[in-house]
N, C-alpha and C positions, 0 to 999 in steps of 0.2 A: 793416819797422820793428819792434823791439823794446819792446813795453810795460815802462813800468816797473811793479814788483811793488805800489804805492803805488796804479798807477789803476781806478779806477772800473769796473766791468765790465757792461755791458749782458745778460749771458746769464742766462735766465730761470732762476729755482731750478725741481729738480727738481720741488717739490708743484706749482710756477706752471704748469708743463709739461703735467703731468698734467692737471691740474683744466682747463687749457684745450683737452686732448686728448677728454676725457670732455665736456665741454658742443659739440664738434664731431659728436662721435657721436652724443651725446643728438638735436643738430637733425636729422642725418641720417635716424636710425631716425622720429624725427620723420614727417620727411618721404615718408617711405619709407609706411608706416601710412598716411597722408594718402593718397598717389596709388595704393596698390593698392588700395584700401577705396574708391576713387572710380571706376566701371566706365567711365563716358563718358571718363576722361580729367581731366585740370588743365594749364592753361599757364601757364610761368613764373611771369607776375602774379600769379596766383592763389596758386600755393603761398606765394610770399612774404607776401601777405597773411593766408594761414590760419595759417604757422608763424610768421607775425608777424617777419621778416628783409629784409634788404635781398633785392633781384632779384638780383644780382651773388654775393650767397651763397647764393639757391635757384639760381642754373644754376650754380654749380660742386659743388651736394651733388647736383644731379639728372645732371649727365652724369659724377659720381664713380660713382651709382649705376648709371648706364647703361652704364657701363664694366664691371661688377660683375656684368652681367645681371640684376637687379634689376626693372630699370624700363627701356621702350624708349619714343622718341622716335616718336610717327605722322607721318606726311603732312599731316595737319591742323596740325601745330606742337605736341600734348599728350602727357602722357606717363602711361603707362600700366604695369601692373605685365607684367613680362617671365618668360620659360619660367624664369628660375634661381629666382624664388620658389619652383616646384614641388619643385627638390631640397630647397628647405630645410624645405617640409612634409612630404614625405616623409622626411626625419631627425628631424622634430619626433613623426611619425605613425608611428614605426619597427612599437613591437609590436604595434598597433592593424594596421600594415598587413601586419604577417607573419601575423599571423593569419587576416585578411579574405581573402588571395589564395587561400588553398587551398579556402577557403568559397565563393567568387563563381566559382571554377573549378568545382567541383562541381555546384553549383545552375544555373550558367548552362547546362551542356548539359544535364541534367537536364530541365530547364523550357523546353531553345534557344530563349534572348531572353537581352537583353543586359542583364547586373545591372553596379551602381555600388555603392560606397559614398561616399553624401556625409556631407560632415561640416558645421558652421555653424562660418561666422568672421566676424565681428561681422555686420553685415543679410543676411550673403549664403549661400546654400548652393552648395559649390565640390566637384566629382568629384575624389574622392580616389584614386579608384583603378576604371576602365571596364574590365570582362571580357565581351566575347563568346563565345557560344558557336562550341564547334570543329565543329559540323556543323550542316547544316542550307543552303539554296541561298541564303540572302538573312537578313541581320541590321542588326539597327540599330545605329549606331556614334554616337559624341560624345566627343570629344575631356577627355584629364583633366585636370584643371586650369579647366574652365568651369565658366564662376559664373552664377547667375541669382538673381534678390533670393528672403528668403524666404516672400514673401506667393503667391509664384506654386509652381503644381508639389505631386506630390504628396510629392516631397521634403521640401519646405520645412515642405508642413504635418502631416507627419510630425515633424521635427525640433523646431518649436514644440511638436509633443504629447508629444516625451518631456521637456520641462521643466516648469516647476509652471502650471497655470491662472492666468489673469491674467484681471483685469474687463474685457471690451470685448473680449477677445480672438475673430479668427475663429469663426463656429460651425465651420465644419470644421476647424478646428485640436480643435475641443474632441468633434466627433464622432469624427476620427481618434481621440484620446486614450481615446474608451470602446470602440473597436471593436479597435485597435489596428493600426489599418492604413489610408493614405490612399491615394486615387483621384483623380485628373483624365484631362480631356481636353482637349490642344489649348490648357495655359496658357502652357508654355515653348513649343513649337514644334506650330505647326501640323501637325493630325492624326496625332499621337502621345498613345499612353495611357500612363498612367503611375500605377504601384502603389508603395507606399513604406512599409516595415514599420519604426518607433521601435525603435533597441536604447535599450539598457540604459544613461542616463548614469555611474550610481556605475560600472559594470562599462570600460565604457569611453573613462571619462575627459576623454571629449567631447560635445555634443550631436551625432549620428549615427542615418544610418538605410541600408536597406536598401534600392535602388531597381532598378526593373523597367520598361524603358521597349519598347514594341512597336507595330505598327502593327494589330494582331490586340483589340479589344474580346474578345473571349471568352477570350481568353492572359492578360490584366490581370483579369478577374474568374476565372479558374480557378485560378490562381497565389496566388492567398490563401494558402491554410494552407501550402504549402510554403516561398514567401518566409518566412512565420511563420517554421518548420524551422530555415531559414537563420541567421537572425537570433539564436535562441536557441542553434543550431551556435556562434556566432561569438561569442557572451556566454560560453558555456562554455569554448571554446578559453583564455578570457581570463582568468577567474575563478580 
């Protein structure tokens, strides 16, 4: 059938197009924020609720994103943030992580125990980048990309302590901050020590720190001033 040149035409104007291209994506990334920032998980309901959308518009942004590797779908029915997040922190964390690799390769057999660089993304402190050391009969490992919230770990309360003091705040966030270096034992994962040196925010651009995780108490309290080393190594690279 041939339109006449007179009728009416339904096709949305370019700006209409657009502007409703952009508030897709806005939900998306939305939603996206929403279920990696949530570690247990959200189902369907849920996001619809939190991103305030129909259901029927949270399961086609969430299996757009699942397709995307983004977000993957559990056995329990929730969905959670998936391995492609990690490529795009590592594009976000490019120089921060060119830097850090030849530092935590160094230090890690140096010290033979296994250093991390965590960094903080909204409550959580996430392994930006796990080096073991290349000798030694037996090392501790953990996977990069794990998150653990930041009240725990001496990660976390390291990373609290390279930003400004706040009222209420942990006393060992605020002892880390005057010693310059946090300890636990046994907060993230049963009988494991963990040592965690504050870099530098102005320097690198992130809240970050320097982590030392072992099975060895005397490896966590001797590895002080060296972790230190490392840390100010990895500030200077930067600087």
């Amino acid at each position: 059938m041939i339109k006449s040149v007179n009728e009416p035409t339904t096709t949305a104007s370019p700006s209409t197009s657009r502007t409703a291209g952009s508030q897709t994506l806005a939900r998306g990334l939305e939603v996206l924020r929403l279920v990696a920032g949530t570690p247990a998980g959200l189902g369907i309901n849920e996001v619809a609720e939190h991103a305030g959308i129909h259901r029927t518009g949270a399961y086609r942004l969430l299996n757009t994103l699942c397709d995307a590797q983004l977000l993957h779908r559990g056995a329990d029915g929730r969905y959670r943030g998936a391995a492609g997040l990690l490529a795009l922190s590592a594009s976000a964390y490019h120089s921060l992580l060119a830097a850090a690799e030849p530092v935590l390769r160094r230090y890690a057999d140096e010290l033979g125990a296994t250093l991390a660089l965590i960094v903080r993304e909204g409550g959580e402190a996430i392994a930006l980048r796990v080096t073991a050391p290349t000798s030694g009969t037996y090392h501790v490992s953990f996977a990069e990309a794990s998150r653990h919230p930041l009240d725990l770990g001496a990660a976390g309360h390291a990373i609290l302590a390279s930003e400004a003091a706040r009222t209420g705040e942990d006393p060992r966030v605020t002892t880390a901050r005057a010693k310059g270096y946090a300890q636990t034992f046994g907060e993230v994962e049963p009988g494991m020590h963990g040592l965690a040196v504050p870099l530098d925010r102005g320097i690198c651009g992130v809240p970050a720190c320097l982590n030392l995780i072992t099975v060895r108490r005397e490896q966590a309290t001797s590895a002080t001033t060296v972790l230190q080393q490392a840390a100010r190594a990895l500030e200077a690279s930067l600087a």
